[in-house]
C-alpha positions as a Markdown table, in Angstrom:
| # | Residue | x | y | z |
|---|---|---|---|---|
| 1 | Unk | 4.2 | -7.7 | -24.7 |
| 2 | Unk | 7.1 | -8.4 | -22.8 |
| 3 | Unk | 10.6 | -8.9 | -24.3 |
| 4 | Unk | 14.1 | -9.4 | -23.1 |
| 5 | Unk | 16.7 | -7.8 | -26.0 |
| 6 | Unk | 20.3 | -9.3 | -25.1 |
| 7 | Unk | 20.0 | -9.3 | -21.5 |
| 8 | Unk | 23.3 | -10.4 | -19.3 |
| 9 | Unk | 23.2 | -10.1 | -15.8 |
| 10 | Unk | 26.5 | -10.8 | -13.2 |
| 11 | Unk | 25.7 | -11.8 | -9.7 |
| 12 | Unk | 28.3 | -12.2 | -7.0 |
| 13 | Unk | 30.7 | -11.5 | -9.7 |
| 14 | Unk | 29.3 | -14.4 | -11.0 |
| 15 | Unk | 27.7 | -14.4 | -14.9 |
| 16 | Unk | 24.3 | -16.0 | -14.4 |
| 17 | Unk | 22.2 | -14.8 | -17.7 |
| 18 | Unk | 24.2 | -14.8 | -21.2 |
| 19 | Unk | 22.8 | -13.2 | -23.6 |
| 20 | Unk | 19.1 | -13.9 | -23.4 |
| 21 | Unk | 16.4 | -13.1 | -25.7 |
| 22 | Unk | 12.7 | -14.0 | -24.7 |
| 23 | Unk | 9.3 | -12.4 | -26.3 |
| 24 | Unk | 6.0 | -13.1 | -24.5 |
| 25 | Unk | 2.9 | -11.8 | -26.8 |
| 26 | Unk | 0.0 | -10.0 | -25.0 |
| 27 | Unk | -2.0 | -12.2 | -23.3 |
| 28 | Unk | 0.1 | -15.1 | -23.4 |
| 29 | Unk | 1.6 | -17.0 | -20.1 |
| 30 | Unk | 5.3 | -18.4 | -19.7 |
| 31 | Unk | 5.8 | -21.2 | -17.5 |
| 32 | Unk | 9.2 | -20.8 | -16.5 |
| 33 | Unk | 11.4 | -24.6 | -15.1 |
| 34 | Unk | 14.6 | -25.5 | -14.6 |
| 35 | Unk | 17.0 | -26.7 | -11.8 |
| 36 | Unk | 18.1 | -24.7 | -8.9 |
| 37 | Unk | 20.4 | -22.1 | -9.7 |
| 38 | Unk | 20.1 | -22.1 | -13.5 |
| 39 | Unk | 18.5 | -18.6 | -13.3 |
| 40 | Unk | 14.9 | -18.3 | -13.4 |
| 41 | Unk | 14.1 | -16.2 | -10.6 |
| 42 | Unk | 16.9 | -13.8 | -12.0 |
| 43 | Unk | 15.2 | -14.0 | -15.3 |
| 44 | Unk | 11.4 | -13.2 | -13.3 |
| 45 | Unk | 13.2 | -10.9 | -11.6 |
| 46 | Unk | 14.5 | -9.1 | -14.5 |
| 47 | Unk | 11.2 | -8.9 | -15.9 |
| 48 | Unk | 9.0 | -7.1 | -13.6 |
| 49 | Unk | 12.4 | -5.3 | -13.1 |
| 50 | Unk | 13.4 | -5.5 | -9.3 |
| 51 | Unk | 16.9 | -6.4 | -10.9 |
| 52 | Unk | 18.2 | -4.3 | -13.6 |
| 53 | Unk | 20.2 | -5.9 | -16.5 |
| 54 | Unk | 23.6 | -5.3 | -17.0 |
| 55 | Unk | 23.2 | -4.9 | -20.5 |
| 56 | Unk | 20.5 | -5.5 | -22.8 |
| 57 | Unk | 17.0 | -4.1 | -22.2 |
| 58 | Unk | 13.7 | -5.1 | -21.0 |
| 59 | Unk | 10.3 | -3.9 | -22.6 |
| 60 | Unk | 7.1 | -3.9 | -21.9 |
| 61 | Unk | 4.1 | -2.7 | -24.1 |
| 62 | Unk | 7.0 | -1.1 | -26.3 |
| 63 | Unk | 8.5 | 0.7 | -23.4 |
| 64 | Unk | 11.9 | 0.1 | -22.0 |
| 65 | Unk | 11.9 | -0.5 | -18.5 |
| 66 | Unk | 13.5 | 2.5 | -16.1 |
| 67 | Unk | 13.5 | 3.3 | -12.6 |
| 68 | Unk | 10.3 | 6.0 | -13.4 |
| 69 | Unk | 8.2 | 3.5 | -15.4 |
| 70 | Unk | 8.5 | 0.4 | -13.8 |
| 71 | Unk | 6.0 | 0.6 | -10.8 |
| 72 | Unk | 3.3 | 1.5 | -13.1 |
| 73 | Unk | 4.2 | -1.7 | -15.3 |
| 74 | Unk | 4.7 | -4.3 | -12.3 |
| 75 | Unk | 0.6 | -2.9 | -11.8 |
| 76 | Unk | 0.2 | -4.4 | -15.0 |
| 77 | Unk | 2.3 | -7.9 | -15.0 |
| 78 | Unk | 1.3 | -10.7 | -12.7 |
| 79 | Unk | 3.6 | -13.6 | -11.6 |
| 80 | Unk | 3.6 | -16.4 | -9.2 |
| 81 | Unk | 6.8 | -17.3 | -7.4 |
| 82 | Unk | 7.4 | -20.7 | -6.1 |
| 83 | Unk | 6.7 | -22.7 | -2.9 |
| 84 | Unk | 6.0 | -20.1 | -0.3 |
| 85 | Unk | 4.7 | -17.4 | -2.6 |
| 86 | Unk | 1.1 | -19.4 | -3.3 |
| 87 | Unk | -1.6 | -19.7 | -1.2 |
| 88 | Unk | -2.5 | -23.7 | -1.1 |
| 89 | Unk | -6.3 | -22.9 | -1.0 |
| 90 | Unk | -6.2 | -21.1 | -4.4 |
| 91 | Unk | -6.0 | -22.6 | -7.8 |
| 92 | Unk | -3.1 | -21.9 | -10.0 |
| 93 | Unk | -4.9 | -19.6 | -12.1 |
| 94 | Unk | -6.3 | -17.8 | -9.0 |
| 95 | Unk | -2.7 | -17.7 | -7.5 |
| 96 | Unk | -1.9 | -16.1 | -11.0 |
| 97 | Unk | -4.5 | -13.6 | -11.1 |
| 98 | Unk | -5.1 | -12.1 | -7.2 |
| 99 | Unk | -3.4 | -9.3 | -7.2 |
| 100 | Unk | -4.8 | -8.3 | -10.5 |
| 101 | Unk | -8.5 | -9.4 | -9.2 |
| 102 | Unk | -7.3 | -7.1 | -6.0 |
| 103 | Unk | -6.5 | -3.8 | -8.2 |
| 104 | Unk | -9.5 | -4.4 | -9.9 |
| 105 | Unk | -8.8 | -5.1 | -13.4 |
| 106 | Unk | -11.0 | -7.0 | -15.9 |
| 107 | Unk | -11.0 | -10.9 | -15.4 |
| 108 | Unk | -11.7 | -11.2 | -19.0 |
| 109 | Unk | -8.1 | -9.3 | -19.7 |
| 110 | Unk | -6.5 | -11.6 | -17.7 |
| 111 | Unk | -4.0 | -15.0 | -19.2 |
């Protein structure tokens, strides 16, 4: 599971995620829209944790994320980003699932 507890997060000086509280079950998939600049790639990026939250927390499997556990978690998380990040030849769900299909892990496991 993955879950955002009361995350805030200032960029530029700027506060751009107030407070914020998100749960995604095991197995589950989040489609995340919005307009430009309301914050979802600052959300995605607090998830897989390339940005750290300024307060708050971010879990995954029951573990808080930190600067020792979070490459072994990213291993374990898959995300598409938008425009350039997909490969036009791919379905979505094969855009979704490459890297984890790369690093070997069970296409049965997978959302």
């Amino acid at each position: 599971m993955l879950e955002l507890v009361d995350v805030h997060k200032h960029l530029g000086g700027k506060l751009v995620l107030h407070p914020l509280d998100l749960e995604v079950p095991a197995g589950k998939t989040l489609v995340v829209l919005g307009p430009s600049g309301c914050g979802k790639s600052t959300m995605i990026r607090l998830m897989n944790g390339l940005l750290r939250p300024d307060s708050g927390a971010v879990y995954f499997d029951g573990e808080m994320l930190l600067v020792d556990n979070v490459a072994p978690a990213r291993r374990r998380m898959g995300y598409v980003i938008q425009g350039g990040g997909l490969f036009p030849h791919l379905t979505a769900r094969q855009n979704m699932t490459l890297v984890a299909r790369h690093l070997g892990h069970d296409a049965s496991a997978m959302a």
